[in-house]
PAZAPA-4460 file (N, C-alpha, C; in steps of 0.05 Angstrom, whole numbers, plus 32768, in hexadecimal, padded with zeros to 4 digits):
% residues 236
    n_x    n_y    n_z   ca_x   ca_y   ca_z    c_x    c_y    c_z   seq   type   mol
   7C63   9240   8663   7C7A   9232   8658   7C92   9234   866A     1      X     A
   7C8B   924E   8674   7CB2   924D   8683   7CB0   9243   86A5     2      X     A
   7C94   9239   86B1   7C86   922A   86C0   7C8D   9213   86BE     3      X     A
   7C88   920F   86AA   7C8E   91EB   86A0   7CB3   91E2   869B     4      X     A
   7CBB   91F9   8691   7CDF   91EE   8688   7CE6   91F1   86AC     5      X     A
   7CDF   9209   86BC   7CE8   920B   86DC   7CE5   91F0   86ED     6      X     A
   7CCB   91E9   86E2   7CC2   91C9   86EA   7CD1   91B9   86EC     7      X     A
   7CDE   91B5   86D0   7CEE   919D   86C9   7D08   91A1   86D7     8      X     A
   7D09   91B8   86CD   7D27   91C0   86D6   7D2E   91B8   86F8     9      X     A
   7D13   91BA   8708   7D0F   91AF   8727   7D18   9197   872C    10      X     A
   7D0A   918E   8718   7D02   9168   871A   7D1A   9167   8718    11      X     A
   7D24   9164   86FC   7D44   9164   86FD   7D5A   915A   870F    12      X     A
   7D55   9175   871B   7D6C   917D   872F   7D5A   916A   8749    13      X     A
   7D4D   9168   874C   7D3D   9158   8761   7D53   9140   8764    14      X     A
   7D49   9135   8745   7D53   9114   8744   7D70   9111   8749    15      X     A
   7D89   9127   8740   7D9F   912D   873F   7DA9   9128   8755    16      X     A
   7D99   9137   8771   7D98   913D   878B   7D92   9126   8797    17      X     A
   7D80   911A   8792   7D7A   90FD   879B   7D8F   90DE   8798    18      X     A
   7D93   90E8   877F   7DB0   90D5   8775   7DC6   90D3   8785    19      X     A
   7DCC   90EF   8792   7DE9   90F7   8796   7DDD   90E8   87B2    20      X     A
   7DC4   90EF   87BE   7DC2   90EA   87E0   7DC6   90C9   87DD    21      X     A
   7DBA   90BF   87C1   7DC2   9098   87CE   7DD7   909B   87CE    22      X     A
   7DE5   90A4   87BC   7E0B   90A0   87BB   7E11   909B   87D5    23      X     A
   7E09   90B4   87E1   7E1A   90BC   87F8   7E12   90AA   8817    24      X     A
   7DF4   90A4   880E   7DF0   9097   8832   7DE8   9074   8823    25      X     A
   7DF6   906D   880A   7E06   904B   8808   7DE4   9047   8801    26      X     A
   7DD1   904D   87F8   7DC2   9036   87F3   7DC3   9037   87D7    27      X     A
   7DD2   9047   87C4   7DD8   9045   87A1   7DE4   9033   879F    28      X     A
   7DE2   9022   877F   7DF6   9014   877B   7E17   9020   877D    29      X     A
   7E25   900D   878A   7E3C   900B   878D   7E52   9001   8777    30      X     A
   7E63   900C   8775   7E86   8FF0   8764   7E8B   8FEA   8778    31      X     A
   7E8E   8FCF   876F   7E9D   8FBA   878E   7EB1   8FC5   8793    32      X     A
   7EB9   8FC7   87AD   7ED7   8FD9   87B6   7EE8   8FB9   87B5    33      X     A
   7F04   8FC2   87A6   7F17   8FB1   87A4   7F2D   8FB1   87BB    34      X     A
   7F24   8F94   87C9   7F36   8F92   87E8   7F59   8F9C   87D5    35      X     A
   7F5F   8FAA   87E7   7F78   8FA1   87EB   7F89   8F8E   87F9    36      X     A
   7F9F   8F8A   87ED   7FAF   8F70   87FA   7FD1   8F7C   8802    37      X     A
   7FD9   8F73   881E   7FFB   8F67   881F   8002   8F5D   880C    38      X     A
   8016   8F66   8809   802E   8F59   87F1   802E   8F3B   8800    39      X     A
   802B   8F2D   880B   802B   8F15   881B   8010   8F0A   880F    40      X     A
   7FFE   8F1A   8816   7FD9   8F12   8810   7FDD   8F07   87F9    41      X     A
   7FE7   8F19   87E4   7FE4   8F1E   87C9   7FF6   8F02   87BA    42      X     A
   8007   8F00   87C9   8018   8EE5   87BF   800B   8EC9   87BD    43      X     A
   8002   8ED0   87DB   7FF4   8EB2   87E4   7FDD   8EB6   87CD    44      X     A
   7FCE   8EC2   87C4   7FBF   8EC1   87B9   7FC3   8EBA   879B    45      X     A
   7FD4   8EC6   878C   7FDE   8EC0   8777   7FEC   8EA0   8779    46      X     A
   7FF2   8E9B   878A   7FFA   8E7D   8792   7FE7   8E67   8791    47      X     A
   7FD3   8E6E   87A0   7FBB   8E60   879C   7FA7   8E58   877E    48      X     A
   7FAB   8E71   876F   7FA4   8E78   8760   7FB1   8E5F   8745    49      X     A
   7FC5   8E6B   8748   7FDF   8E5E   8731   7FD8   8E3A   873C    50      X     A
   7FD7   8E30   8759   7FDC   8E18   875B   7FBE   8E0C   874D    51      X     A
   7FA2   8E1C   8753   7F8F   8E10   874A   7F8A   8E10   8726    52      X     A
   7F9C   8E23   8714   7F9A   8E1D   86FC   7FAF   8E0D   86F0    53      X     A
   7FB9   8E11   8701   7FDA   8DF6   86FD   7FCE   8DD5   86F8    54      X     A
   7FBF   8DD3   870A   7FB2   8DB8   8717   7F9A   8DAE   86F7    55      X     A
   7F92   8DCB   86F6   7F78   8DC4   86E0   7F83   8DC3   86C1    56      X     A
   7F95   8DCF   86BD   7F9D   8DD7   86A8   7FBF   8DCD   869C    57      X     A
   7FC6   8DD3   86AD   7FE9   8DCA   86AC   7FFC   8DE9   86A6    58      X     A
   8016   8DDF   86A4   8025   8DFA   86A2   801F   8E0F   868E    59      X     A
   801F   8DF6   8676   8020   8E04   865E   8003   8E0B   8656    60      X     A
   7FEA   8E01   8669   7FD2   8E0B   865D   7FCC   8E27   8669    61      X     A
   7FD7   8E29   8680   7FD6   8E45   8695   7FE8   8E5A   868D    62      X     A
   7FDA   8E6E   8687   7FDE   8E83   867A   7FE4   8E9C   8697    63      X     A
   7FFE   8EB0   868E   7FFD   8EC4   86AC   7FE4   8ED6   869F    64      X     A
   7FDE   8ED9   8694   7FC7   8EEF   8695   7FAC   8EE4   869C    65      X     A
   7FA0   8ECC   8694   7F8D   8EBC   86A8   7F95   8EB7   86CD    66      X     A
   7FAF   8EB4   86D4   7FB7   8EB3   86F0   7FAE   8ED7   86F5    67      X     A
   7FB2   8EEA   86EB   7FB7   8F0A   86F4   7F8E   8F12   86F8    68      X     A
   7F88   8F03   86E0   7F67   8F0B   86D7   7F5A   8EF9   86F1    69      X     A
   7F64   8EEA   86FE   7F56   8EDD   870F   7F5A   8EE2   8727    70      X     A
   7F6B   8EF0   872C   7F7E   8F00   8744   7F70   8F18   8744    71      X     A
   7F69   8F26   8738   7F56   8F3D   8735   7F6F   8F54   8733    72      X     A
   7F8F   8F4F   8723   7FAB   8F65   871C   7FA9   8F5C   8704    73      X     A
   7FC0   8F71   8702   7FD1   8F74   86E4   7FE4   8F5C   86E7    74      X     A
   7FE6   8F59   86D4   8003   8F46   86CE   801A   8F49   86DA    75      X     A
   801F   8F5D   86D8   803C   8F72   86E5   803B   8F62   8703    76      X     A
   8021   8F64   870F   8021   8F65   8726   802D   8F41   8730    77      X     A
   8027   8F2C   871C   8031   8F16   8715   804B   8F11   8714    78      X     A
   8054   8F26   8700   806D   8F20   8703   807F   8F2B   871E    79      X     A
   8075   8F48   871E   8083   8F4E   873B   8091   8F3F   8757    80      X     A
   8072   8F29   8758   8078   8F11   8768   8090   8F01   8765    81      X     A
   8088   8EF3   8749   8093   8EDB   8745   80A1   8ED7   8728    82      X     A
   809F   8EF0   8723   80AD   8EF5   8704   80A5   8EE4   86EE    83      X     A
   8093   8ED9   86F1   8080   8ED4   86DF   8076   8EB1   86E1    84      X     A
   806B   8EA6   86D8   805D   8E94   86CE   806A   8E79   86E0    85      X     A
   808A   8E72   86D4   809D   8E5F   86DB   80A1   8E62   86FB    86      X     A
   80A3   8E7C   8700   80AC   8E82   8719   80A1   8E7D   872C    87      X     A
   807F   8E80   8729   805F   8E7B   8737   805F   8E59   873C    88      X     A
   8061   8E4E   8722   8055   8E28   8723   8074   8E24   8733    89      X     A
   8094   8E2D   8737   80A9   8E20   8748   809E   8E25   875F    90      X     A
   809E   8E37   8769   8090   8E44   8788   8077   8E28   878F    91      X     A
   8063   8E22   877C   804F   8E11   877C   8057   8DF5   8786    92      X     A
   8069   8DF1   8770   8070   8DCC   876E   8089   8DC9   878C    93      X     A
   808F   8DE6   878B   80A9   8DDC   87A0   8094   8DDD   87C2    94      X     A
   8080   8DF1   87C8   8074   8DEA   87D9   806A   8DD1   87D9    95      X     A
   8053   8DC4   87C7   8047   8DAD   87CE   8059   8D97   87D0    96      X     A
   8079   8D97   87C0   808B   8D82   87C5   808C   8D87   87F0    97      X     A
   8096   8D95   87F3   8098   8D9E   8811   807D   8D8F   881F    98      X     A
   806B   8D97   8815   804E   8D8F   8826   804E   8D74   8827    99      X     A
   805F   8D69   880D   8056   8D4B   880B   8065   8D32   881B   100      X     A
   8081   8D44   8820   8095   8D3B   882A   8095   8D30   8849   101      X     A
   8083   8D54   8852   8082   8D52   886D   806C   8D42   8874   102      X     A
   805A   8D42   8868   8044   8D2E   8871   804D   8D12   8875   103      X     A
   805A   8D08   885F   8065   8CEF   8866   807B   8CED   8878   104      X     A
   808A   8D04   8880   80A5   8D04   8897   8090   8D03   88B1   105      X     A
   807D   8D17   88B6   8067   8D14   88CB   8068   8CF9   88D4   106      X     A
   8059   8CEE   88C0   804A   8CE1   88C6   805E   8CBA   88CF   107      X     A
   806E   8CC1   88CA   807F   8CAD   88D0   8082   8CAC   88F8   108      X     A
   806D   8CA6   8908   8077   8CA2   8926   8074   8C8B   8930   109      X     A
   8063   8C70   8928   8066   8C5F   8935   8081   8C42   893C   110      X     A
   807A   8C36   8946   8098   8C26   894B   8097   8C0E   8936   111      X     A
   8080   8C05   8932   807A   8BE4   891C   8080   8BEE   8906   112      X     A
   8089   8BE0   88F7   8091   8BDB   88E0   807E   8BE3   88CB   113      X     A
   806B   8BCE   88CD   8051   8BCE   88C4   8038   8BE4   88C6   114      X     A
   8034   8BF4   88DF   8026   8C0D   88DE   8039   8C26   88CF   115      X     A
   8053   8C2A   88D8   8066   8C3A   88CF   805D   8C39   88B3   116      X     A
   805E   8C27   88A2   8050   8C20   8884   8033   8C2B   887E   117      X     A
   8020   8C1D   8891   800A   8C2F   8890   800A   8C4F   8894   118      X     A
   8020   8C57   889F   8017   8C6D   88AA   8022   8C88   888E   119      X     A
   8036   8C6E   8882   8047   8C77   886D   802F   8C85   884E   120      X     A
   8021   8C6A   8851   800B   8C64   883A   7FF8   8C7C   8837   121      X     A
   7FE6   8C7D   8855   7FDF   8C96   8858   7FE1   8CAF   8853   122      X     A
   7FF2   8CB1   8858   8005   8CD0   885A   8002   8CD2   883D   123      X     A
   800F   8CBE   882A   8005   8CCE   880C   7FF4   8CCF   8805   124      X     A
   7FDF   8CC2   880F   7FC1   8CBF   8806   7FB6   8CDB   8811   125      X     A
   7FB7   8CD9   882B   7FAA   8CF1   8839   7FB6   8D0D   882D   126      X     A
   7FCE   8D0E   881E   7FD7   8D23   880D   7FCC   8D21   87F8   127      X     A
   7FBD   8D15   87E6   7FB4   8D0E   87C8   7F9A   8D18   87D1   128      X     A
   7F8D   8D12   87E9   7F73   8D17   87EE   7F69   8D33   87F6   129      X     A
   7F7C   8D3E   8801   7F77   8D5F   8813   7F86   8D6D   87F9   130      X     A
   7FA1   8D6C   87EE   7FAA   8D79   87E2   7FA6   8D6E   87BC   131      X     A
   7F94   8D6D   87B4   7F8F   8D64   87A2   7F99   8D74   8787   132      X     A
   7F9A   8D88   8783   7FA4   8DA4   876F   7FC0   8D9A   8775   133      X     A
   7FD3   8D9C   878E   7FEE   8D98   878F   7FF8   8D7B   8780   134      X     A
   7FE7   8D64   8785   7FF3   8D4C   8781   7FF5   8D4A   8760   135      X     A
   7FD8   8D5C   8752   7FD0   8D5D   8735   7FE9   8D67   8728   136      X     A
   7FF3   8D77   8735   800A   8D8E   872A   802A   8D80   8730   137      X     A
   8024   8D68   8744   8040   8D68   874B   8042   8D50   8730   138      X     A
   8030   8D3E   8730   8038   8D21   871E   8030   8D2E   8700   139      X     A
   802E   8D50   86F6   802F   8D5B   86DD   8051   8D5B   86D2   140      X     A
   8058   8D4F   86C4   8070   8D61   86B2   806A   8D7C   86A6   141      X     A
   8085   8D83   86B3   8088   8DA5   86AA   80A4   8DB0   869F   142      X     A
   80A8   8DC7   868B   80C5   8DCB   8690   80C8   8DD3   869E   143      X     A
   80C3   8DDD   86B3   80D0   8DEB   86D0   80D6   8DCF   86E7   144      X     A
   80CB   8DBD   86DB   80D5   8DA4   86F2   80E8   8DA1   86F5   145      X     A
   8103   8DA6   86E2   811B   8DA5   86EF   812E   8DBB   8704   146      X     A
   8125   8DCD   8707   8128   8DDF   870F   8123   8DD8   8731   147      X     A
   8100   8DD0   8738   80F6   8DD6   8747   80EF   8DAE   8756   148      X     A
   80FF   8D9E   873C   80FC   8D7F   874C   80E6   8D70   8740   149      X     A
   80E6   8D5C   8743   80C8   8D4F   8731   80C3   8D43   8745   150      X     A
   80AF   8D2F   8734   8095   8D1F   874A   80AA   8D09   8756   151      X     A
   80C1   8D00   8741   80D4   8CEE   873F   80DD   8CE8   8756   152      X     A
   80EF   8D06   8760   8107   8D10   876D   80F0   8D0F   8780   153      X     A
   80D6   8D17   8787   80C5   8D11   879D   80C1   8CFE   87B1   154      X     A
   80B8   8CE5   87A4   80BC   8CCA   87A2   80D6   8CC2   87B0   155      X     A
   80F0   8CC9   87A0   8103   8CBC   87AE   8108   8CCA   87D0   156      X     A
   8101   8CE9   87D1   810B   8CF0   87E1   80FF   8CE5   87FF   157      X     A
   80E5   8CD9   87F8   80C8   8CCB   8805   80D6   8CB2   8810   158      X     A
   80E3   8CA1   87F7   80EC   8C8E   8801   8104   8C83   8812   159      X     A
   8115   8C9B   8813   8129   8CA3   8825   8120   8CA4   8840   160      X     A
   8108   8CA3   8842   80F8   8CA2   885A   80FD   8C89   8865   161      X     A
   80ED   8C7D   8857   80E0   8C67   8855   80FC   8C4C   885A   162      X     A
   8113   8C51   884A   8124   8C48   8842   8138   8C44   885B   163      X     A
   8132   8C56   886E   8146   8C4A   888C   8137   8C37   889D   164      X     A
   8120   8C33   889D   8109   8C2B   88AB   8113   8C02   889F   165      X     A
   810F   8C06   8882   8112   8BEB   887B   812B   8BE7   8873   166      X     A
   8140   8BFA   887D   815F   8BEF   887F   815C   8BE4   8896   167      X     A
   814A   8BEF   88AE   8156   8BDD   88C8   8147   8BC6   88C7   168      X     A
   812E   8BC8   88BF   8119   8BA9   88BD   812D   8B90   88B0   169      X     A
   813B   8B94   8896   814B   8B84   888B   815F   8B7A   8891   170      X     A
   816E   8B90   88AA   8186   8B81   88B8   817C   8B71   88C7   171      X     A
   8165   8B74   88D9   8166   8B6A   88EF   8159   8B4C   88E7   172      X     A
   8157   8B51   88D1   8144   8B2C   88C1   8159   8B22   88AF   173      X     A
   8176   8B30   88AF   8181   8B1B   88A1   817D   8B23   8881   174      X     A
   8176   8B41   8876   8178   8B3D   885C   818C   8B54   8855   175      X     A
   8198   8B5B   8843   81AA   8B6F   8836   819D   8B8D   883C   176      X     A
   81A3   8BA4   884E   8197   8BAF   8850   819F   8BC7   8841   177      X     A
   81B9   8BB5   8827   81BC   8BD2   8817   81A7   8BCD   8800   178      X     A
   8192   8BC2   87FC   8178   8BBD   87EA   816A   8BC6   87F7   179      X     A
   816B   8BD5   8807   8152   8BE1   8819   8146   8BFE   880C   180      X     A
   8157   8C0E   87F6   814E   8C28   87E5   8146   8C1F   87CD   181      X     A
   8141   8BFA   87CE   8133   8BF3   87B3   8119   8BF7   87BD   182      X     A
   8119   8BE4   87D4   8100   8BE1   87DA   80F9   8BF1   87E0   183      X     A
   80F7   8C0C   87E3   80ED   8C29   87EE   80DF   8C30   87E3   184      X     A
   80F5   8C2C   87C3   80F1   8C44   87B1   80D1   8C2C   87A0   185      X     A
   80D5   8C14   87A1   80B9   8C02   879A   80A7   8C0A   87A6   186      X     A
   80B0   8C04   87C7   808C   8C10   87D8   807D   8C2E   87D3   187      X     A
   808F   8C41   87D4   807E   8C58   87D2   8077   8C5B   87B8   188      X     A
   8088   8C53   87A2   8077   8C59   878B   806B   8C48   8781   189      X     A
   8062   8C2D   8794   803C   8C22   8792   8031   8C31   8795   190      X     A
   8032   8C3B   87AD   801F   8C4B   87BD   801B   8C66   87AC   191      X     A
   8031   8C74   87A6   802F   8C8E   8794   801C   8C89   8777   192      X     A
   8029   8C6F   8770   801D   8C70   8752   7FFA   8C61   875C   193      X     A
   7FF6   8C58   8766   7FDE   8C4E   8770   7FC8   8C6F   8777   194      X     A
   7FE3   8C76   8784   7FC9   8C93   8790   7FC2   8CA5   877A   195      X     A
   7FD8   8CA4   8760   7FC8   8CAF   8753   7FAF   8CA5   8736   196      X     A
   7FAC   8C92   873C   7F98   8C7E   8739   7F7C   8C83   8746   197      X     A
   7F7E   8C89   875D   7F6D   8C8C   8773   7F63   8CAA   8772   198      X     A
   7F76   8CB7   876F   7F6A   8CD3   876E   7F57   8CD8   8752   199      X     A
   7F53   8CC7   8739   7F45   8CC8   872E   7F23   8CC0   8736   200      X     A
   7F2A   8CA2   873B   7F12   8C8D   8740   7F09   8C99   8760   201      X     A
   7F1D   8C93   8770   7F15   8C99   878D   7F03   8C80   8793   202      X     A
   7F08   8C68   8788   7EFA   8C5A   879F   7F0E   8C48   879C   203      X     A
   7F10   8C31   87AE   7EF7   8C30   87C7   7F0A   8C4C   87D8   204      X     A
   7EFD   8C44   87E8   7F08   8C61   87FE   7F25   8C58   880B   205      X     A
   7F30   8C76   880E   7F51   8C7C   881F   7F54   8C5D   8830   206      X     A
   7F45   8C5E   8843   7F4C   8C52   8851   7F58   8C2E   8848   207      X     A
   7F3D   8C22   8836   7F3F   8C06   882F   7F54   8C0A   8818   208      X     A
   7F5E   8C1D   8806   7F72   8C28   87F7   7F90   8C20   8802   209      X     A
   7F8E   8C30   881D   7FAA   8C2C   882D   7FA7   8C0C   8837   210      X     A
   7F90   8BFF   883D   7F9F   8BE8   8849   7F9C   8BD8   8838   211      X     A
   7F93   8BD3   8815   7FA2   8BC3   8806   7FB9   8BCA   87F8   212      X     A
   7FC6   8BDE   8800   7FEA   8BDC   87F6   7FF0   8BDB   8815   213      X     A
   7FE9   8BE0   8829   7FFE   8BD4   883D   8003   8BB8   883F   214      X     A
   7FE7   8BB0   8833   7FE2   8B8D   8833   7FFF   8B83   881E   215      X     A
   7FFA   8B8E   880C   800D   8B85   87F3   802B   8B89   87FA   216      X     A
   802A   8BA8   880D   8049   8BAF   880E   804C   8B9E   882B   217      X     A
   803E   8B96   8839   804C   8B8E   884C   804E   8B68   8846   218      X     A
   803B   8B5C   8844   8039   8B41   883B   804F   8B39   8834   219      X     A
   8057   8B52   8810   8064   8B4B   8805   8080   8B52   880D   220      X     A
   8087   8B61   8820   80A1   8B59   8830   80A0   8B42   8842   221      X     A
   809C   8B40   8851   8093   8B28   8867   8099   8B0F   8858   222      X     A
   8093   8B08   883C   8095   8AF9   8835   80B2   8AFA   8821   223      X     A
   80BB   8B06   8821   80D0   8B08   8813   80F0   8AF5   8817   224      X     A
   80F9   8AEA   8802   810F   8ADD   87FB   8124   8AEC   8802   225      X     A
   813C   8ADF   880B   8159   8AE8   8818   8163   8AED   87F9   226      X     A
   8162   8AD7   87E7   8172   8ADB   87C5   8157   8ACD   87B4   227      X     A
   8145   8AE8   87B1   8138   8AEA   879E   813F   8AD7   8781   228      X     A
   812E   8AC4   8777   8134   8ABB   875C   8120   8AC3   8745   229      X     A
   812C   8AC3   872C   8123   8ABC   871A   8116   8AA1   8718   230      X     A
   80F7   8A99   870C   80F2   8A84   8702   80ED   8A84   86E0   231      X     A
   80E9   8A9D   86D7   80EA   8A96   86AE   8102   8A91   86AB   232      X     A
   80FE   8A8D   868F   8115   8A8D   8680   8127   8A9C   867E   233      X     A
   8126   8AB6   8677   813A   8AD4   8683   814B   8ACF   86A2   234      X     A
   8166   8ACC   8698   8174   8AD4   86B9   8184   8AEE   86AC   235      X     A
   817F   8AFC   869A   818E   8B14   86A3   8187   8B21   868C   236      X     A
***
């Protein structure tokens, strides 16, 4: 009998001993080791984070403790950043306004009139297409939009672009070139309100996309009246 309990008591300690050796030379199961991050790392990541449930969900469906649970922190660590919730989607909407801006300032280099337009068209398309989460979040209403600018204030700032380009086209043809921030503020938000049309359907493709509103936006200047009329009944 006391053969048999010494036995066990071996085995035991055998298996005990054996346990400890996987521990030690890594072939035991493991807990995933949790990377650490830079306070920099850790932002961008929470950034990323916040922009992709922003996009799916909206302000008010994104919760900070789903942004923290998906970040693999505490909440605290959320707010630390960005002091919470409001603070995260401004940081968001005010980058992709920047991203959106510059793409279309970029992309403004040729000398024609007419490619300058194309090149205009693109630029928001090719932003709707690569940055798709940002564009979802920028044309969302939010209450933090005033704070941080809307899709609105976007648009116009776009067309301020756009808007010296066909001040000089209009002088030099003889038309009023202080109607030149009407027509700006018309062309890009075809193209804006079109792209987001497009970002649903997606067809036909970018490309045949951009050259039927350049068709439309350019045609339909080219063809344009010195004193626009009324033909209904309505003159005012």
């Amino acid at each position: 009998m006391i053969e048999r309990v010494e036995s066990d008591s071996n085995t035991s300690g055998s298996k005990d001993r054996a346990a400890r050796a996987a521990r030690s030379s890594g072939s035991g199961p493991r807990r995933p080791r949790r990377v650490r991050m830079t306070g920099k790392e850790r932002r961008e990541q929470l950034l990323d984070i916040g922009r992709a449930l922003f996009a799916e969900r909206g302000f008010e469906g994104t919760s900070v403790e789903e942004i923290a649970a998906k970040a693999g922190v505490s909440k605290p660590v959320v707010y630390e950043h960005f002091g919470g919730k409001e603070g995260l989607y401004a940081v968001v909407v005010d980058r992709e306004m920047r991203r959106m801006l510059d793409m279309v300032t970029t992309s403004l280099t040729a000398g024609h009139p007419r490619e300058l337009c194309e090149q205009a068209t693109f630029a928001l398309l090719d932003y709707i297409e690569e940055y798709t989460d940002g564009f979802r979040i920028l044309v969302r209403d939010s209450p933090v939009a005033q704070s941080t600018g809307t899709f609105a204030s976007l648009i116009s700032d776009i067309a301020t672009q756009v808007e010296d380009i066909l001040g000089l086209e209009f002088k030099a043809r003889g038309f009023d070139a202080k109607l030149a921030p009407l027509y700006a503020q018309a062309l890009v938000g075809m193209v804006a309100l079109t792209g987001q049309w497009w970002l649903d359907v997606r067809k036909p493709k970018k490309s045949e996309v951009a050259a039927h509103l350049v068709n439309l936006a350019w045609h339909g200047l080219d063809g344009l009246e010195q004193k626009p009329r009324l033909i209904g009944h309505r003159k005012a």
